[in-house]
C-alpha positions in Angstrom: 8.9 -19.9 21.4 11.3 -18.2 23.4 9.9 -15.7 25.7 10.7 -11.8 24.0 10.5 -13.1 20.7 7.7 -11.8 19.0 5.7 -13.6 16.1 5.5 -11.4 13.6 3.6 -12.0 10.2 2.6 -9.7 7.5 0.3 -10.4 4.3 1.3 -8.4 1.7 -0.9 -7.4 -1.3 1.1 -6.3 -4.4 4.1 -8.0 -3.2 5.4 -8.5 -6.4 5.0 -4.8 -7.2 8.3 -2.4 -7.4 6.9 -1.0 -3.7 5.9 -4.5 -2.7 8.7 -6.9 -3.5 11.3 -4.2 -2.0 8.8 -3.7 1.5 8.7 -8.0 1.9 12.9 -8.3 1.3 13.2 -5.8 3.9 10.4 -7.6 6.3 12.4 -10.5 5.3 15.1 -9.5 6.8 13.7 -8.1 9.6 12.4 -11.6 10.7 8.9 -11.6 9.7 6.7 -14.5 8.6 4.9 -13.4 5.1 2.1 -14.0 3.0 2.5 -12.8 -0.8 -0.3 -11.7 -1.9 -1.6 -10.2 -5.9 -2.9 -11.4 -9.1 0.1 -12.3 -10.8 0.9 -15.6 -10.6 4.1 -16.1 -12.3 5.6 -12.8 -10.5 4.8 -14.1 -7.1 6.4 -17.3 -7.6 9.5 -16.0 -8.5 9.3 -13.7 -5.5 8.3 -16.4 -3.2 11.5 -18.7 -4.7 13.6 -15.9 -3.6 12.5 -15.3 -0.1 11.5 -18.7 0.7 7.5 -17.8 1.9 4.6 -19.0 0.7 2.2 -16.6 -2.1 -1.6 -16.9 -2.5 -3.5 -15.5 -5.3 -6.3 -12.5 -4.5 -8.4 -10.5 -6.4 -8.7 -7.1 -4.5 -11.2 -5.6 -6.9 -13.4 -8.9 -5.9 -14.9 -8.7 -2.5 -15.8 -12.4 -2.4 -11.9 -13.1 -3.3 -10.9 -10.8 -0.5 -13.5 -12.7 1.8 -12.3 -16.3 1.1 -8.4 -15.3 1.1 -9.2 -14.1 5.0 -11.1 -16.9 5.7 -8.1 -19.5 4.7 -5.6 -17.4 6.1 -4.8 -18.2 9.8 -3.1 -15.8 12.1 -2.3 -19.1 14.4 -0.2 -17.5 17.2 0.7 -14.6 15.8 1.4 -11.9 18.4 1.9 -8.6 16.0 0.3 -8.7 12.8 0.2 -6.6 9.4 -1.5 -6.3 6.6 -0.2 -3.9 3.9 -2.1 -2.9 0.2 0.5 -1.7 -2.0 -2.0 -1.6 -5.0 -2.6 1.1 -7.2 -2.5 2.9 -10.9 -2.3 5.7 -12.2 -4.7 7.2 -14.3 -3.9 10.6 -16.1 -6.7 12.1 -18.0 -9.1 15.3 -17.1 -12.5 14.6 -16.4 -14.4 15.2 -20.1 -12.0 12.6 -21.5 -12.1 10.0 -18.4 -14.7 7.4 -19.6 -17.1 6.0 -16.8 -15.3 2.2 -17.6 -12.0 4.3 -16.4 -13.7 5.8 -13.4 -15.0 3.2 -11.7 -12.3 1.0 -12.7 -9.7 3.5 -11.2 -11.9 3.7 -7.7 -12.4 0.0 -7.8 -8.4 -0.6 -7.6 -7.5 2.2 -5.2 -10.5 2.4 -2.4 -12.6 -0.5 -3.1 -9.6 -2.8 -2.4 -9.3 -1.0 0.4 -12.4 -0.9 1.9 -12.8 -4.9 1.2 -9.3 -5.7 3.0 -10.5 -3.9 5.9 -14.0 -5.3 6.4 -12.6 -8.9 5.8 -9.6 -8.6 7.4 -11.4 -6.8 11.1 -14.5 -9.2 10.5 -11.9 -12.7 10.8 -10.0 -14.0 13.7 -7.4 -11.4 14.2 -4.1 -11.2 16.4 -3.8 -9.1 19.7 -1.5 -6.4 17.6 -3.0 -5.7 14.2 -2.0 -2.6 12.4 -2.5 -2.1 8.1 -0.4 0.4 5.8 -2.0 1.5 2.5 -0.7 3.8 0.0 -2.3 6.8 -1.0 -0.7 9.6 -3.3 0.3 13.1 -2.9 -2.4 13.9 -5.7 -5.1 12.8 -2.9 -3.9 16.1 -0.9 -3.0 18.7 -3.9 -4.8 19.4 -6.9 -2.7 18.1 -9.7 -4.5 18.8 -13.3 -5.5 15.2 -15.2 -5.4 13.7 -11.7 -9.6 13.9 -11.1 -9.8 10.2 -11.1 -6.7 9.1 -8.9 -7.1 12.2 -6.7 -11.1 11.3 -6.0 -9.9 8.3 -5.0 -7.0 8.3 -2.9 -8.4 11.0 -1.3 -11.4 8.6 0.0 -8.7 6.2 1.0 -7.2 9.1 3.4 -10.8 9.5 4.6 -11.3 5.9 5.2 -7.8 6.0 6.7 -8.5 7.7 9.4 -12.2 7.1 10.0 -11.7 3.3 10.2 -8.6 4.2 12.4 -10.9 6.1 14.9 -13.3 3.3 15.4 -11.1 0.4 15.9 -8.0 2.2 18.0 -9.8 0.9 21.2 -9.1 -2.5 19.8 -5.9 -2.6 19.2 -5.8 -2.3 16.0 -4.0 0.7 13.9 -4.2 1.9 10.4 -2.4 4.3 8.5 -1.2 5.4 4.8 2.1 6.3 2.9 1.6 9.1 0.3 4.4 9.3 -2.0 5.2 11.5 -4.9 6.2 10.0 -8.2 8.3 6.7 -7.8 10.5 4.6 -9.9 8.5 1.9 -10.1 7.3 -0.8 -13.2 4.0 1.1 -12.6 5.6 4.5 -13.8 7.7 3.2 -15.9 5.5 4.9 -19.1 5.8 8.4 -16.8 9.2 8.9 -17.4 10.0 6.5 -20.2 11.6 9.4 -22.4 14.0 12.3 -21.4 11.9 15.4 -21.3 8.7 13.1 -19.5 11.6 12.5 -16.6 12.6 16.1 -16.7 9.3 17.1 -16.4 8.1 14.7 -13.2 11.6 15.6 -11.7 11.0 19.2 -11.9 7.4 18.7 -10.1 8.9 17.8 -6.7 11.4 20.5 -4.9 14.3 18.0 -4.0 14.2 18.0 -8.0 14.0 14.2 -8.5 11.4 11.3 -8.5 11.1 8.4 -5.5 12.8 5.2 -5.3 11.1 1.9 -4.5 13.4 1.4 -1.9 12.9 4.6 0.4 8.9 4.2 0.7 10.0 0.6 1.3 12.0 1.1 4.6 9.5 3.9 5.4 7.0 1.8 5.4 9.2 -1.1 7.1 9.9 1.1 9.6 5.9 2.1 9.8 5.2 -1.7 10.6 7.5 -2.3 13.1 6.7 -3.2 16.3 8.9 -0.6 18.0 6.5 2.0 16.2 3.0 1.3 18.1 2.3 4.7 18.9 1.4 5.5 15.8 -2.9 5.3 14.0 -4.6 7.6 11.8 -1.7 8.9 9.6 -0.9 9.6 6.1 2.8 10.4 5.6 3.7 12.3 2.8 6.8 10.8 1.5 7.4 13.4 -1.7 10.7 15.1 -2.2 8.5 17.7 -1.0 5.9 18.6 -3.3 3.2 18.3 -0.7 4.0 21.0 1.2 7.1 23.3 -0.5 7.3 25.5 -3.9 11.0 25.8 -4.0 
């Protein structure tokens, strides 16, 4: 290794999400080793064919799957290291008609995988530089009717965010979250899949359209790089400003 270059490798859960895929092309680029991570098999192999790194199957929702994955996967001399969750769903239903199967499932995908990543990830071998990015929502922040399950949780993702961020700064280690509004995304797709659904999420966020893949993408590129290290603790509201504007 020459000396200045730093090893940089990222593992990448939901890589062959919309938020995923476009976040590992740009890491790609930037000259990072990956890991693509997920459930989807056939998804991550066609990813993988394109970028030319290996993939690895993971269960987030399964703690012992999250456990074994860490356990097999070797930071070897990695100087800066990442690991990102871009996970998620969206569940749109008030409270009386949100079943407890929904609940718990809806938790289970957006804070349990959460929590497991971190505990395996900090309790393994680790490089010298270790930071994480999640992604939260701007419904964890606001209150947004038939959001009572997505909100609970992505609101104790903020929380864990920044508590787990407090007790591990002193070791090098940083964590922080994205929170964007409604993205273009495969996940959203049944959001805005007719005229006056778009109209309608477009008219909820001041800049008076919806999120591409591509901009949390190089946010979140840019979040990770290793020219950004004074940065733990964070959720960035990335929202066409519906967070914090009523324009």
């Amino acid at each position: 290794m020459n000396k200045g270059v730093v090893v940089k490798k990222a593992i990448i859960f939901g890589a062959s999400g919309g938020i995923g895929s476009e976040l590992s092309r740009l890491l790609k680029k930037a000259g990072w080793s990956l890991c693509l991570a997920g459930r989807n098999a056939e998804r991550l192999e066609q990813l993988s064919f394109e970028l030319e790194e290996r993939y690895s199957i993971c269960d987030l929702k399964d703690p012992e799957s999250v456990e074994r994955f860490f356990q097999s996967e070797p930071w070897d001399k990695t100087e800066c290291g990442a690991v990102v969750v871009a996970v998620g769903s969206i569940l749109l239903k008030p409270v009386h008609l949100t079943s407890i199967e929904e609940w718990r499932d809806c938790i289970s995908t957006n804070l349990d995988s959460a929590f497991f990543v971190l505990r395996a990830a900090l309790k393994a071998k680790r490089p010298k530089d270790l930071q994480f990015l999640f992604f939260s929502s701007v419904a964890g922040s606001i209150g947004l009717k038939n959001h009572e399950a997505i909100a609970s949780a992505k609101a104790g993702l903020e929380g864990l965010v920044r508590s787990a961020a407090a007790s591990y700064a002193k070791q090098s280690v940083r964590i922080n979250a994205i929170a964007p509004g409604l993205v273009k995304t495969p996940l959203s797709a049944r959001l805005t899949k007719s005229a006056q659904s778009l109209e309608a999420s477009e008219a909820m966020h001041p800049l008076g359209r919806i999120g591409e893949a591509s901009e949390v993408a190089h946010l979140a590129a840019y979040m990770l790089s290793p020219d950004n290290s004074w940065m733990t603790g964070q959720i960035i509201h990335l929202d066409g400003g519906m967070s914090t504007l009523r324009a």
